[in-house]
C-alpha positions in Angstrom: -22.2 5.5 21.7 -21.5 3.7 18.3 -18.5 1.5 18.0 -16.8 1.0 15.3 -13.9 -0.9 13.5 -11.2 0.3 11.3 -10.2 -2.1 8.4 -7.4 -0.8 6.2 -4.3 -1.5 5.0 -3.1 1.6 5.7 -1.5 2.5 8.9 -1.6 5.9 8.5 -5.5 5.8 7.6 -6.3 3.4 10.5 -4.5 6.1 12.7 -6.2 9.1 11.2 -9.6 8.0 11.4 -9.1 7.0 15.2 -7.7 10.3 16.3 -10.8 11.7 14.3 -13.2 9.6 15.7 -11.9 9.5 19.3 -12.3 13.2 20.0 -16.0 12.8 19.1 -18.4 12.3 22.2 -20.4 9.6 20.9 -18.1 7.4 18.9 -15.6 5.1 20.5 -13.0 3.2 17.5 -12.9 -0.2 19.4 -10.2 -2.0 17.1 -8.6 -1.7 13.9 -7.5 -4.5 11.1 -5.0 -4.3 8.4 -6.9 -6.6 6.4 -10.1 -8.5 5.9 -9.3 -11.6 7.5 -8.5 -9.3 11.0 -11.9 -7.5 10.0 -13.8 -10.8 9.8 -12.3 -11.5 13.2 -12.7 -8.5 14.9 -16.4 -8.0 14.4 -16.8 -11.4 15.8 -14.8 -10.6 18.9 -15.6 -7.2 19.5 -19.3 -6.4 17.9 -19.3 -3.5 16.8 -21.9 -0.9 15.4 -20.3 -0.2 11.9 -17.4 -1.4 10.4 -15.4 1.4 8.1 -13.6 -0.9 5.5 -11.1 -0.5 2.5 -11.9 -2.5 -0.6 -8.3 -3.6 -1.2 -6.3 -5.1 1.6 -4.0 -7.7 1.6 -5.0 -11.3 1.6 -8.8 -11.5 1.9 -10.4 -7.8 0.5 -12.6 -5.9 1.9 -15.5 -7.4 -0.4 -15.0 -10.6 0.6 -14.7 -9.5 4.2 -17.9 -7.8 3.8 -19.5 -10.6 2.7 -18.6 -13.3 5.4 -19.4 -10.8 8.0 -22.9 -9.8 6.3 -23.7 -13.4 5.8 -23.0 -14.4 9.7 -26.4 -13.8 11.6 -24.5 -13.3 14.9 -23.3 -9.8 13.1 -26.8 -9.1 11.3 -26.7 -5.5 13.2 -23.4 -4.7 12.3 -23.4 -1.6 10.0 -20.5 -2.1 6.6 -19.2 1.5 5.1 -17.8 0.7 1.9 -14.7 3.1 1.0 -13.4 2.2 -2.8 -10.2 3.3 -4.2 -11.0 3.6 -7.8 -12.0 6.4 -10.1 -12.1 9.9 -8.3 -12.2 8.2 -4.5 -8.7 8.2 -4.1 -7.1 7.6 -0.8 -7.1 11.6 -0.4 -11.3 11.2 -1.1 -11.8 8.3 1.8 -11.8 10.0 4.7 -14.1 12.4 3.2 -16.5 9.9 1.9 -16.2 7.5 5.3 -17.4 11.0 7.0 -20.4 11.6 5.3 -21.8 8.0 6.1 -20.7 7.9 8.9 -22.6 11.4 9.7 -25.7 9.0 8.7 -24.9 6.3 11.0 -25.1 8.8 13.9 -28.4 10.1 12.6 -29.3 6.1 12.7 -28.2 5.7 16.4 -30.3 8.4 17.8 -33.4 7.3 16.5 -35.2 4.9 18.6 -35.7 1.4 17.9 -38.7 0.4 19.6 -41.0 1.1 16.9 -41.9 4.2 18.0 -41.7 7.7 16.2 -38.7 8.4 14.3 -37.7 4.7 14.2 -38.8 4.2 11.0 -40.7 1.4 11.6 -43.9 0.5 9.8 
């Protein structure tokens, strides 16, 4: 099962993506933040596999959200997807973009991690 967190502004995106996400078997959306500084504390709280985050959001962005939660060891596991709103990824383009890496992060979470084959450990 991968868990992941929702960080956007956007209501109706946060909604959208966990209707999407909840009817799928192995994915289970275990919170949602309108804006980085809820993102920062979320993935503390709640751990999650992979974070799907919006660049701009109110009061702290999603870059510097990304960074604080990438530089805290305790979330060193914790998987960022970077959705950004300029040029030709529009709001209508996240979803789509969120989808394909998130497709990869459930290729990811199959694999084992013991360093056996298909783990991609050397």
């Amino acid at each position: 099962m991968i868990r992941v967190l929702i960080a956007d502004d956007q209501s109706l995106v946060r909604a959208g993506f966990t209707a999407l996400l909840d009817a799928r078997d192995d994915i289970e959306v275990v919170g949602e933040a309108s804006d980085g500084t809820g993102a920062v504390d979320l993935a503390r709280k709640l751990r999650p596999d992979v974070i799907l985050m919006d660049i701009r959001m109110p009061g702290l962005d999603g870059l510097e959200a990304t960074r604080q939660i990438a530089g805290d060891p305790e979330l060193a596991s914790v998987r960022i997807v970077i959705a950004p709103r300029s040029g030709s990824t529009s709001t209508s383009r996240r979803p789509a973009v969120w989808r394909e890496r998130l497709s990869g992060e459930r290729h990811r979470a199959r694999r084992p991690r013991d360093g056996g084959p298909g783990s991609g450990a050397r």
